[in-house]
N, C-alpha and C positions, 0 to 999 in steps of 0.2 A: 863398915861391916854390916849395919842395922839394913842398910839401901843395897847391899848385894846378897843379902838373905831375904831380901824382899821382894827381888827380882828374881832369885832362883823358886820361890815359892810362886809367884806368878807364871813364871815358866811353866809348871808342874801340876796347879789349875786346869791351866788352857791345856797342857799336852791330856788332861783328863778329860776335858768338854771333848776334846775335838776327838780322843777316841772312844766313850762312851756317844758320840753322836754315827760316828762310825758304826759302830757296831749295831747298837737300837735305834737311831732316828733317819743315819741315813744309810740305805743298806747299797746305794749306788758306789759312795767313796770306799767302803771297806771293801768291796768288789772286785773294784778298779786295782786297790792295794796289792790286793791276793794275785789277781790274775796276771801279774806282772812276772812273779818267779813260781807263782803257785803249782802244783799239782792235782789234776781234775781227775777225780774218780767218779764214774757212772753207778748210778745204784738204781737202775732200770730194768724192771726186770724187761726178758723179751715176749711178747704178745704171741703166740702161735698155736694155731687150733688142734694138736694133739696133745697137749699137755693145759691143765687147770687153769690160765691166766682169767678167766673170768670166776666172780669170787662161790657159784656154786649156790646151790639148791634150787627145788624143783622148778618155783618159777623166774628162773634166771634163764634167760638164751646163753647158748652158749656163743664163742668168737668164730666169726667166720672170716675169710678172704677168697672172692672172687673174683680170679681174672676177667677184666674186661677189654682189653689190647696186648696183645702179643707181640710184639719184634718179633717172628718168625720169619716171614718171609715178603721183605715191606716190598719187593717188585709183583707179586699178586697183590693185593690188598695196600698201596701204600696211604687211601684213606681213611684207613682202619689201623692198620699195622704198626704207624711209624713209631710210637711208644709204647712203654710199657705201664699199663696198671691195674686197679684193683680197685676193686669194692669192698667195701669196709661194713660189717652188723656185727655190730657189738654192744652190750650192756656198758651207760654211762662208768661202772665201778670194775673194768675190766683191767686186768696187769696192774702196773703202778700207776695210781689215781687218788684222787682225793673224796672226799667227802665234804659239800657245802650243810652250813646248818639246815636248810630246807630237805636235808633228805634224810630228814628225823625230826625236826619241828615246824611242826602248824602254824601258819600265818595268826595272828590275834585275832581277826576277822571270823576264825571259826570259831571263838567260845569255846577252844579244846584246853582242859588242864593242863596240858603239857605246853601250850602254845606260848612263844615269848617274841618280843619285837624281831627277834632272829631267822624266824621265822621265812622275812623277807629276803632272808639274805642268801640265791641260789648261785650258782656259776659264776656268772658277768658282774655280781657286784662285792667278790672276795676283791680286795685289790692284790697284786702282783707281790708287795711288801712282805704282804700277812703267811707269805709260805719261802720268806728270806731268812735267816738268821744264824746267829750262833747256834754249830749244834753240837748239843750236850746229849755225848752217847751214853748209856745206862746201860750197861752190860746185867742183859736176864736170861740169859743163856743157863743159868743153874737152875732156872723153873722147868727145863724140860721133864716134860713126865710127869712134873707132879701134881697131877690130877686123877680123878676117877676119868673111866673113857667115857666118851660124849661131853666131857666138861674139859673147861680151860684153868692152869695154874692163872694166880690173879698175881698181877706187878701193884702193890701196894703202897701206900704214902711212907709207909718203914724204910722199905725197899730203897724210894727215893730219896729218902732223908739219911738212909746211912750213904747214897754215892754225894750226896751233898757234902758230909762229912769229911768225904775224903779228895772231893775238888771242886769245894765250892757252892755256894747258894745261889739257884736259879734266879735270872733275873727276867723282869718283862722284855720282849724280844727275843729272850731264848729260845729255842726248839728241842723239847726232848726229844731222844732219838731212841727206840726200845730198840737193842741189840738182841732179839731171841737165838737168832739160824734156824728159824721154822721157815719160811720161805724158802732158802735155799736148798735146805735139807729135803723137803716136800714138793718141790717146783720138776715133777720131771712126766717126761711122758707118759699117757695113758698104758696100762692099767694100773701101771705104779702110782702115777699122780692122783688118783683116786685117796692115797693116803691124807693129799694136803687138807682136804674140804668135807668132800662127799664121805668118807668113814668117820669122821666128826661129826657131822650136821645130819646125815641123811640115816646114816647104819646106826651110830653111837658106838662104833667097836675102838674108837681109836680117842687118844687123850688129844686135848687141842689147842690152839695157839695160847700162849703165857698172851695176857691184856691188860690193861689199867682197868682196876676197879672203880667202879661207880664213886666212890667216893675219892679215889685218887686223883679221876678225869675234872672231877667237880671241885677238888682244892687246889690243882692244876692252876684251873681257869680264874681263880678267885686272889690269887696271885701274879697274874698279867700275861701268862702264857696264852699265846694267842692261836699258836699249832702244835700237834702234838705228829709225831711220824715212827713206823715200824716197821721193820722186815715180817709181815703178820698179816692174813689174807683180811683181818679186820681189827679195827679197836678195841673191838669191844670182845670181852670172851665168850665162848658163845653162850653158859646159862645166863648173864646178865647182857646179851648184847646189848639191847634196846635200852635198858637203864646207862650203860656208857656213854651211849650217842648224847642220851638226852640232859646229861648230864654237863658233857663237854661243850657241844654244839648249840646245845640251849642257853651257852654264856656268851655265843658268839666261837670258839672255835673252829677250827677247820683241821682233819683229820687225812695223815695221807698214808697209803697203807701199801702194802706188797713190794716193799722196798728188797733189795739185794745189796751184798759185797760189805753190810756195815761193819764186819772185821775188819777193813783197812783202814777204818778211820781212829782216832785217838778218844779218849775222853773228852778233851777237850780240845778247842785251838784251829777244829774243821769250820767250813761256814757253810749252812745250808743254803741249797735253791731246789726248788717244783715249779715248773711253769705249766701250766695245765694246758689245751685246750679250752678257747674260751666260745661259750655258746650258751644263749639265751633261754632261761627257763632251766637248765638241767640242774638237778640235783647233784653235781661234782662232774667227775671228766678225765681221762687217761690225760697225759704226762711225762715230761723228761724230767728226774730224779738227779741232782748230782751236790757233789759235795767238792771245795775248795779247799786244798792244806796248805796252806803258806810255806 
């Protein structure tokens, strides 16, 4: 009896290494797992130059696309013609994209207060990993409005500590996920979509996205949360922007923002992925957004 309760406890170990490795250490085999019967939701927003997808103020470019080959008529032109494509300008933080620490913290090398080893760490050296994991949606969809206009409702450490309460305590590897519906809600064509950014940031006429507060981003990170993600044109809300970045980012974080459809995921049980765009030097980089339900 002593030798087959010692064996079913050993069982029960390893069934715990092998899926606590799964989920935090290796994110290829819980993947694999899912992708087998899973269901793949896109939480991307679409990119297109009459509506907001770039995150807005004055010195922001907006998104462009211009054709530069036409399929129209490939027997005139067929050395011009045979394909179709387009030229791309657009700001690194344009649609769903991320944020590297270096596009909010100073290298050490400048002797800037704010500056932390993180500093180094821009695009090409996030690894793939750091924007996988379990993600744990936080439904803050009840902060709509409640702010003065020109200011954002804050997503606070209360906030997160009563959805903990009720499934579960964040672990490293996690991914919070802010559920607002500010994106979705905001995301539409010109001159409506002036509501998502520009009546915020530019006018102050309008309340603005719910965010993790400075000290929520900061105890986040001090906890082993290594990404944080939103349906939310940014992190940070906008009277604290700049304290959210530096808060999160300056611990090593990575921030990925303008997310869509987080309604169809669960609390818990989704697996997150962001594969960015990888390119040297940038401070972050648009992105395929998607989430895994087993």
């Amino acid at each position: 009896m002593k030798k087959a309760l010692g064996c079913f406890i050993t069982v029960l170990i390893i069934f715990a290494f092998v899926a606590s490795a799964g989920a935090y250490g290796n994110p290829g085999a819980a993947i694999a797992k899912m992708c087998v019967a899973g269901k793949v939701i896109d939480l991307t927003m679409t990119n297109r130059d009459d509506a907001p997808c770039w995150w807005g103020g004055s010195n922001t470019p907006p998104f462009y696309m211009i054709p530069n080959a036409i399929v129209a008529d490939p027997a005139k032109k067929p050395w011009r013609n045979v394909w179709y494509s387009n030229t791309w300008m657009l700001d690194e933080h344009t649609g769903t994209h991320f944020d590297a620490p270096s596009h909010f913290i100073p290298r050490l090398s400048t002797g800037m207060k704010i500056a932390t080893r993180f500093g180094e760490y821009d695009n090409e050296r996030i690894h793939p990993s750091q924007f996988m994991g379990p993600a744990k949606v936080i439904d803050c969809t009840d902060l709509e409005g409640k702010a003065p206009p020109g200011k954002s409702p804050l997503i606070t450490i209360e906030k997160v500590k009563d959805w903990e309460a009720k499934h579960g305590k964040l672990q490293p590897g996690d991914i919070p996920v802010f559920y607002t519906g500010y994106c979705p809600k905001y995301y539409k064509p010109f001159p409506a979509g002036d509501r998502m950014v520009y009546e915020v940031v530019e006018k102050g006429t309008a309340v603005g996205w719910p965010g993790p507060s400075p000290e929520c981003a900061g105890w986040l990170a001090d906890r082993g949360i290594r990404c944080l993600a939103g349906d939310i044109p940014s992190m940070g809300p906008w009277q604290v922007i700049r304290d959210t970045h530096l808060a999160g980012l300056g611990k090593g974080m990575v921030y990925v923002e303008q997310l869509i459809n987080l309604d169809q995921l669960p609390p818990t049980g989704a697996y997150f992925i962001f594969l960015p765009v990888k390119c040297k030097g940038a401070s972050g980089g648009p992105g395929r957004a998607i989430a895994i339900i087993p």
